[in-house]
C-alpha positions as CSV (number, residue, x, y, z in Angstrom):
1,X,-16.1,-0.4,-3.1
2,X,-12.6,-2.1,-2.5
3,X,-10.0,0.5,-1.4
4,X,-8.0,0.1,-4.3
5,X,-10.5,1.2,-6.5
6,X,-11.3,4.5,-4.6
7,X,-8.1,6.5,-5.0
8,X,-9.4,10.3,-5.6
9,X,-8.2,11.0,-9.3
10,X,-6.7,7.6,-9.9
11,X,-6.7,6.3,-14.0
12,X,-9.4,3.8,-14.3
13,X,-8.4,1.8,-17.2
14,X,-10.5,-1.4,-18.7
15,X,-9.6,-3.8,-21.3
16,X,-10.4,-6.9,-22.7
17,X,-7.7,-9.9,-23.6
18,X,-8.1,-12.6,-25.8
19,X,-6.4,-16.4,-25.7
20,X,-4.9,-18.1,-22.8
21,X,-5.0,-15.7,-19.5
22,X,-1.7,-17.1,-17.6
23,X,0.5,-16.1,-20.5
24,X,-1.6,-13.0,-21.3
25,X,-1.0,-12.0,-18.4
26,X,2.9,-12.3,-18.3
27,X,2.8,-10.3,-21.5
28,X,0.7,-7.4,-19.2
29,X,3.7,-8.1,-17.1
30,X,6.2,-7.4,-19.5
31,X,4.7,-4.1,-21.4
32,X,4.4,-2.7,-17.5
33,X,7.7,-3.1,-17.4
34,X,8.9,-1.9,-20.7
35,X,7.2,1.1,-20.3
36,X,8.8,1.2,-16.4
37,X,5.5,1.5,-15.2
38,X,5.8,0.1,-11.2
39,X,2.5,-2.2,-10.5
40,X,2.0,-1.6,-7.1
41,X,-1.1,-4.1,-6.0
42,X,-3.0,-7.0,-8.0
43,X,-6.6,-8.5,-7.2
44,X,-7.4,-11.8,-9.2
45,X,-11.0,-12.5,-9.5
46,X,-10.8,-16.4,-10.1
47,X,-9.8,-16.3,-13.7
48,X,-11.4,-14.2,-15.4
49,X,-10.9,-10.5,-14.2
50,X,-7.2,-9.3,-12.8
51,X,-7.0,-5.6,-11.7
52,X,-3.6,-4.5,-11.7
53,X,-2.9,-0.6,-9.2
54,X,-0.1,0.9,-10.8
55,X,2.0,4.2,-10.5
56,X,3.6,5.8,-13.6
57,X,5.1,9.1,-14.9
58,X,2.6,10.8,-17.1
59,X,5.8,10.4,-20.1
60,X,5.3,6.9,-20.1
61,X,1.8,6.5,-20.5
62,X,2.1,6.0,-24.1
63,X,4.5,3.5,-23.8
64,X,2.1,1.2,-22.0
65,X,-0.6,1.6,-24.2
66,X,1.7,0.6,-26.8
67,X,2.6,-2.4,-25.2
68,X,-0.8,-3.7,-23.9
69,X,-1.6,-3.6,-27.5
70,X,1.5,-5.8,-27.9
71,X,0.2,-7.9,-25.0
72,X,-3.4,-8.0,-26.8
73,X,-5.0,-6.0,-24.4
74,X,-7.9,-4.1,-26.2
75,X,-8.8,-0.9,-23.9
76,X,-12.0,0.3,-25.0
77,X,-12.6,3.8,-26.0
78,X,-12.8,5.9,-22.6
79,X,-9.5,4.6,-21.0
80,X,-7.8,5.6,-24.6
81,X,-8.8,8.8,-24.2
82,X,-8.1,8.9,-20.7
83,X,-4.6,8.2,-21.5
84,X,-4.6,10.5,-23.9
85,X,-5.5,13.0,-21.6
86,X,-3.0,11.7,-18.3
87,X,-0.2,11.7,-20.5
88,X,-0.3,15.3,-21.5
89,X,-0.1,16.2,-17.5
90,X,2.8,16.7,-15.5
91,X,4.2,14.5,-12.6
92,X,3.0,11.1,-11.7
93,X,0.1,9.2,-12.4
94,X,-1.8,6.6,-10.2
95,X,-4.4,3.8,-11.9
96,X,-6.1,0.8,-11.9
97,X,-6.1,-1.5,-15.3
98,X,-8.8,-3.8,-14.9
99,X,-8.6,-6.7,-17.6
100,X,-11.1,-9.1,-18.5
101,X,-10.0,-12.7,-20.2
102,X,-12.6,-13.5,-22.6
103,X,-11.4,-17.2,-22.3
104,X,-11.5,-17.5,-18.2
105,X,-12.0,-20.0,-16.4
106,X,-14.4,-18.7,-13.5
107,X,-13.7,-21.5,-11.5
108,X,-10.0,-21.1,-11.0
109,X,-8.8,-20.4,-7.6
110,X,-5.9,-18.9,-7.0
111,X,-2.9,-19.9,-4.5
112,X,-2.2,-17.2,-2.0
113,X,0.6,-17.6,-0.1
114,X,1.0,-18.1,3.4
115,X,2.8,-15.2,5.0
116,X,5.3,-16.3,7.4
117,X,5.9,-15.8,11.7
């Protein structure tokens, strides 16, 4: 299990996106933003899955889901209803969004960038 994924209570969100996953993926971007959601950590697997950590006030939960759906990110039903459910508690919120691209290229490697000193 990869430590981002074991977070005791964390959201665990899954969803599936349509069309071309680079600019899919800067509409995630965007609606994270919108909804001033802070994404803390990503993990690209080649180019089909990208799971995005993330930290969020409970109040803003709804936005988000509102602008996945702008993004065309299709949650399925469990991590509707688990948003449903975190938005109605108090405080702060920490979650995973894992998103599959339905038009991925599993061969795609991606650049990582050297860190420098």
């Amino acid at each position: 299990m990869w430590a981002f994924l074991e977070r005791a209570g964390a959201l665990r969100l899954t969803a599936v996106a349509k069309g071309d996953p680079d600019a899919t993926t800067a509409r995630i971007s965007d609606a994270f933003g919108e909804a001033r959601v802070s994404i803390v950590d990503v993990h690209f697997f080649a180019g089909v899955i990208t799971v995005l950590t993330f930290e969020a006030g409970a109040a803003h939960l709804p936005l988000l889901e509102a602008g996945l759906t702008r993004a065309g990110v299709a949650l399925d039903a469990s991590s509707r209803a688990a948003l449903a459910h975190a938005a109605m508690t108090p405080g702060d919120v920490e979650g995973t969004l894992s998103v599959t691209f339905a038009h991925g290229d599993p061969d795609r490697k991606h650049e990582i960038p050297s860190v420098p000193g």
